[in-house]
C-alpha positions in Angstrom: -2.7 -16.4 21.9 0.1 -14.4 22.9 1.6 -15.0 26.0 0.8 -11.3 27.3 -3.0 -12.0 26.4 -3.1 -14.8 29.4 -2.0 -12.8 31.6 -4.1 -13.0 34.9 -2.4 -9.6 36.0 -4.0 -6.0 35.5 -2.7 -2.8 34.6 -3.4 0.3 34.8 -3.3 2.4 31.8 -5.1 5.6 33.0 -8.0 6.4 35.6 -10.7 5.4 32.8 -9.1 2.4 31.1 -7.1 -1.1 33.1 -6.0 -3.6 31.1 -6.3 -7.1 31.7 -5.3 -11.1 30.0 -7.5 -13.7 30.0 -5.7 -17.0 31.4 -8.7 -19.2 29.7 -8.3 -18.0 26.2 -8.3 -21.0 23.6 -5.9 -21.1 20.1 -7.7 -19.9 17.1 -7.4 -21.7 14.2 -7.7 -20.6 10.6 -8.7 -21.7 7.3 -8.3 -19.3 4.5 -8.5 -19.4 0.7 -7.2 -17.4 -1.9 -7.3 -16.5 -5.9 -4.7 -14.5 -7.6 -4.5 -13.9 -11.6 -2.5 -11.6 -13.6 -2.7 -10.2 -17.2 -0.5 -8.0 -18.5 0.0 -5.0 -15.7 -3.1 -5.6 -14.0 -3.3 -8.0 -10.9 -6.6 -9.3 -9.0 -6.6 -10.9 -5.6 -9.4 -12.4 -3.7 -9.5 -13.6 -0.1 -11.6 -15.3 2.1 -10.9 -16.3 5.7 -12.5 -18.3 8.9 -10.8 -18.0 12.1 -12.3 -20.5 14.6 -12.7 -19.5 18.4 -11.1 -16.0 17.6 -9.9 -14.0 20.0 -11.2 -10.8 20.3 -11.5 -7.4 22.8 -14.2 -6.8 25.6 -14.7 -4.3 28.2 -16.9 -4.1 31.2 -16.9 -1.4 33.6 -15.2 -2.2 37.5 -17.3 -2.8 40.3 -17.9 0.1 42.3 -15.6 2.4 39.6 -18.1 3.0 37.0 -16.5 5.6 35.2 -13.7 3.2 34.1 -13.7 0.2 31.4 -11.6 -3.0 32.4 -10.4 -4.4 28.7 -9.6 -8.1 28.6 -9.9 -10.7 25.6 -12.0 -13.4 25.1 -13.0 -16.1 22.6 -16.5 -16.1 20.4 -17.2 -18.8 17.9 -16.0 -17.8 14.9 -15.2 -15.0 12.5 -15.3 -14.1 8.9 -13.5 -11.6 6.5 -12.8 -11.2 3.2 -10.4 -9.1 1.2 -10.3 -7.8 -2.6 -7.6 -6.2 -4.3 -7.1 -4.9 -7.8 -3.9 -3.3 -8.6 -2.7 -1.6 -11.7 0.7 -0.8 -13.1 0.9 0.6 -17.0 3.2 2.8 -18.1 3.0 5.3 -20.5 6.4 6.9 -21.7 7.9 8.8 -18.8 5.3 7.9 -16.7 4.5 4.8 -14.7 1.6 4.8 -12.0 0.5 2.3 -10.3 -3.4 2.0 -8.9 -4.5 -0.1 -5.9 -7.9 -0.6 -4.4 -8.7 -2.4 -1.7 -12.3 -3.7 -0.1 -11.9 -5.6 3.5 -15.1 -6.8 5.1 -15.8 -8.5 8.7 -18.3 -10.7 10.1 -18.2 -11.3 13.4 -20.4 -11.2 16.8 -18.6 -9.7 19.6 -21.0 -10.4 23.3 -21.3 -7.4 25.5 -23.8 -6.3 28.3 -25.7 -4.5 25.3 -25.9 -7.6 23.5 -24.0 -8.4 20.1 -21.5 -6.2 18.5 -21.0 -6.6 14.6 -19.3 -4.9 12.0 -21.5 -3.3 9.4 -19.5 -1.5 7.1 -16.7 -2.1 5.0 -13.5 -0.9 4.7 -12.3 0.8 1.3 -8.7 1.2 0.4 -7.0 3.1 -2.5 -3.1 3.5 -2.7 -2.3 5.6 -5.6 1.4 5.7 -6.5 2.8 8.0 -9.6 6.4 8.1 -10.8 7.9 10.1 -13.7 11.3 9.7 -15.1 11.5 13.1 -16.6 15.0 12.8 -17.8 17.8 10.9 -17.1 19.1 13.0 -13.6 15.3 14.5 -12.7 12.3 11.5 -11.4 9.3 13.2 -9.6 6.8 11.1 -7.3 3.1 11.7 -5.8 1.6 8.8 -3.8 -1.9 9.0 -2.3 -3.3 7.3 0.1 -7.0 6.6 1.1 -8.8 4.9 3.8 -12.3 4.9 4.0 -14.6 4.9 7.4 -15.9 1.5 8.0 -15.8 -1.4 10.7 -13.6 -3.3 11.7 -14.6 -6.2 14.8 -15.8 -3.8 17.4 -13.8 -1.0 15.9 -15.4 2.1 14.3 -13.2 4.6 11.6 -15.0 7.4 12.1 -13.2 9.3 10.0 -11.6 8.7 6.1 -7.7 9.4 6.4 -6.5 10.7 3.3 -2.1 10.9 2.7 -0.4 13.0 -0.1 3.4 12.7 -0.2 5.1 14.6 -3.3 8.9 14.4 -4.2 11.1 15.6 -6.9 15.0 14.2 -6.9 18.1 15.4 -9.1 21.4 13.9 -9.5 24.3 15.2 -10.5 28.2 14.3 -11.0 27.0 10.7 -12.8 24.6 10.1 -10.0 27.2 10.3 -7.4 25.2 13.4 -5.6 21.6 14.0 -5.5 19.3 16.1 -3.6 15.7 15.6 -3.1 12.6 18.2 -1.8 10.0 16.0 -0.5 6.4 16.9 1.1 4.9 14.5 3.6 1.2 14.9 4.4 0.0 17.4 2.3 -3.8 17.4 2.8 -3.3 17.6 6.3 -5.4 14.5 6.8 -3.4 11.8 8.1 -4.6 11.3 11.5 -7.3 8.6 12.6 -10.4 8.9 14.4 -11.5 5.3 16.1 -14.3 4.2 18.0 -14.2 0.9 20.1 -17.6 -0.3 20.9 -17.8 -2.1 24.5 -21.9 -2.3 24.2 -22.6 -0.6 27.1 -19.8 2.0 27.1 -17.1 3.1 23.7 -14.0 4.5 23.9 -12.8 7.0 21.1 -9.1 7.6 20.1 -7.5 9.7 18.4 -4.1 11.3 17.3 -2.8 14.2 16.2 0.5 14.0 14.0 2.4 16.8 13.1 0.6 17.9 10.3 2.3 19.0 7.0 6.3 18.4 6.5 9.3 19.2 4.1 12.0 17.1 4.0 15.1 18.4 1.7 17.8 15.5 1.4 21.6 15.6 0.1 23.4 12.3 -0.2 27.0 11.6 -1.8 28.3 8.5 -2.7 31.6 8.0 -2.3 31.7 4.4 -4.0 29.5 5.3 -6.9 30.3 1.6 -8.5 29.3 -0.1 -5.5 32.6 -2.5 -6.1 33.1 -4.3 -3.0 36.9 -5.0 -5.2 37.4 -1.5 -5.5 41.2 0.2 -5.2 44.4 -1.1 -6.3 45.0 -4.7 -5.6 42.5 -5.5 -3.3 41.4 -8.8 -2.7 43.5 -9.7 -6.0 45.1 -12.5 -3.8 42.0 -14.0 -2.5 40.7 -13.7 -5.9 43.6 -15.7 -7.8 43.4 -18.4 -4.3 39.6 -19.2 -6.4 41.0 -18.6 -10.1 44.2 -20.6 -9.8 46.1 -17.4 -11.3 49.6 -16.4 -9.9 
């Protein structure tokens, strides 16, 4: 564990939630195992994972303060989770995408004063990235993002959380200038909804970002080459010191 998670101390966060480390946590220890194979542009990984006395979030409400949830960490026996991924990256001419999907799934039994918390559904992830080189000076991009609802330990997505981001870039003057109109959070659709499950009592969080945004960026480089040798005679000494010139 962390050295903040055995902390004996408690803090306040607000009038319904204190915080508070558990001095008698134990170290987790974990055995995993995982498969990867690749053909061509397409990639598959598998992953499965055991994480002995794993340390996990409770809550209980204080003594004679009802209305608020004490959070501390404790260990339970074990957990499980596996992972899947399956990514794809063709291209065809002036355009490359490149396709991810993800499954993550839990096991795990979390005590509370309702008895035992468990994850039930899984997680689905997509991450959808498209570039096009439309000619030499002009590339366009629209990446998507997907999360699904699903469970995570005691946690609850209660909502899918979708991200569009769309860009086009153009150079000029051999690449030394470009400018670039971006859009960040199209759909509007970025911002999580989350349920922690304490058994008798569950907390929900949320947060709002700042909903749709366009970025327009101009950059010049000054050293287009990148030579860390550029002007006149620099370094030349130092270089003939290694070359054995004059």
């Amino acid at each position: 564990p962390y050295y903040y998670m055995l902390s004996g101390n408690t803090t306040y966060a607000n009038r319904f939630t204190w915080n508070r480390g558990n001095p008698m946590l134990q170290p987790s220890v974990v055995n995993s195992l995982s498969v990867m194979a690749m053909w061509r542009w397409m990639s598959v990984m598998l992953d499965y994972k055991r994480t002995k006395d794993v340390i996990v979030n409770t809550g209980e409400a204080v003594p004679g303060s009802e209305e608020t949830t004490i959070i501390t960490r404790d260990n339970v026996d074990h957990a499980d989770a596996f992972r899947a991924m399956v990514s794809l990256n063709p291209r065809f001419g002036i355009y490359q995408p490149r396709l991810t999907m993800g499954l993550l799934k839990d096991w795990v039994k979390i005590p509370s004063p309702a008895g035992f918390i468990s994850p039930k559904r899984p997680i689905f992830l997509v991450q959808w990235n498209n570039n096009f080189q439309i000619l030499p000076t002009l590339t366009a991009q629209a990446n998507l993002a997907f999360t699904s609802c699903g469970d995570k330990e005691n946690m609850n997505i209660k909502r899918a959380v979708w991200y569009l981001y769309v860009s086009v870039t153009k150079t000029f003057l051999n690449d030394r200038l470009s400018v670039q109109v971006a859009g960040h959070n199209l759909l509007s659709a970025s911002s999580p909804d989350l349920n922690i499950n304490y058994g008798l009592r569950s907390m929900r969080t949320g947060m709002q970002d700042d909903s749709r945004q366009l970025e327009v960026t101009v950059r010049y480089k000054f050293n287009a080459t990148g030579s860390k040798w550029r002007g006149s005679g620099a370094g030349q000494s130092e270089k003939a010191r290694f070359g054995g010139g004059n």
